[in-house]
N, C-alpha and C positions, 0 to 999 in steps of 0.2 A: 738285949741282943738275942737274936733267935736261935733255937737249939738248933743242933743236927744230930739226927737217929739214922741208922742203917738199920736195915732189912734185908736178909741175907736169902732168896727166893730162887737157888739154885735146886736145879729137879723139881720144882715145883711146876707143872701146866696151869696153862692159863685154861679158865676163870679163875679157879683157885688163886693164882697169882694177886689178882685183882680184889680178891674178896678180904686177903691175909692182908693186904696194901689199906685197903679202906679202914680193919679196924685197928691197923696205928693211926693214920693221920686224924682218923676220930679223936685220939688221945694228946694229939700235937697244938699248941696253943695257935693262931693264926703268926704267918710268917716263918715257923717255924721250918725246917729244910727236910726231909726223909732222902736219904739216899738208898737205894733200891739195885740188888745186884742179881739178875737173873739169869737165865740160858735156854728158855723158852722162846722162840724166831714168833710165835705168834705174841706170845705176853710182851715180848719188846714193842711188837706192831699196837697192841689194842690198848696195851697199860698208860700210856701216856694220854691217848683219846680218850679213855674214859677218865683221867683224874680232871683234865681240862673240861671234858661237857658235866663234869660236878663242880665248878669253879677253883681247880686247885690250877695253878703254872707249873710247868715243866722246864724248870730253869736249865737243864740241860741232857743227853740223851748221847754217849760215845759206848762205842763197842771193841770187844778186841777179836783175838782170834775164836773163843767160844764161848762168850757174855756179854751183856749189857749194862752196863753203870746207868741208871736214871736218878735225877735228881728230881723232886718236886716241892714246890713252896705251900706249903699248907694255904 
């Protein structure tokens, strides 16, 4: 069964965002889920494009009034 990890990326800007993202899912076995909670309006935009053009899925991507929940499957 595949794990699920959060990453908690609040105040964090993007690139940073994306760099702090890469090396968990480095440590995530394949399949495995990372849930990803930000507040960066660009790292919402860029973070999901770049884990997809590294072959990971973005199984889901909702926001509320000042954050982004992303999900991604290793």
């Amino acid at each position: 069964m595949p794990a699920q990890c959060r990453l908690d990326l609040l105040g964090v800007p993007c690139p940073l965002s994306w760099a702090k993202t890469k090396v968990v899912l480095a440590e995530l076995a394949p399949h495995d889920l990372l849930e990803i909670t930000l507040d960066d309006p660009r790292g919402a935009r860029d973070l999901p494009r770049a884990a997809e053009a590294e072959g990971h899925q973005v199984v889901s991507t909702r926001s509320n009034a000042a954050s982004w929940i992303i999900v991604i499957e290793k």
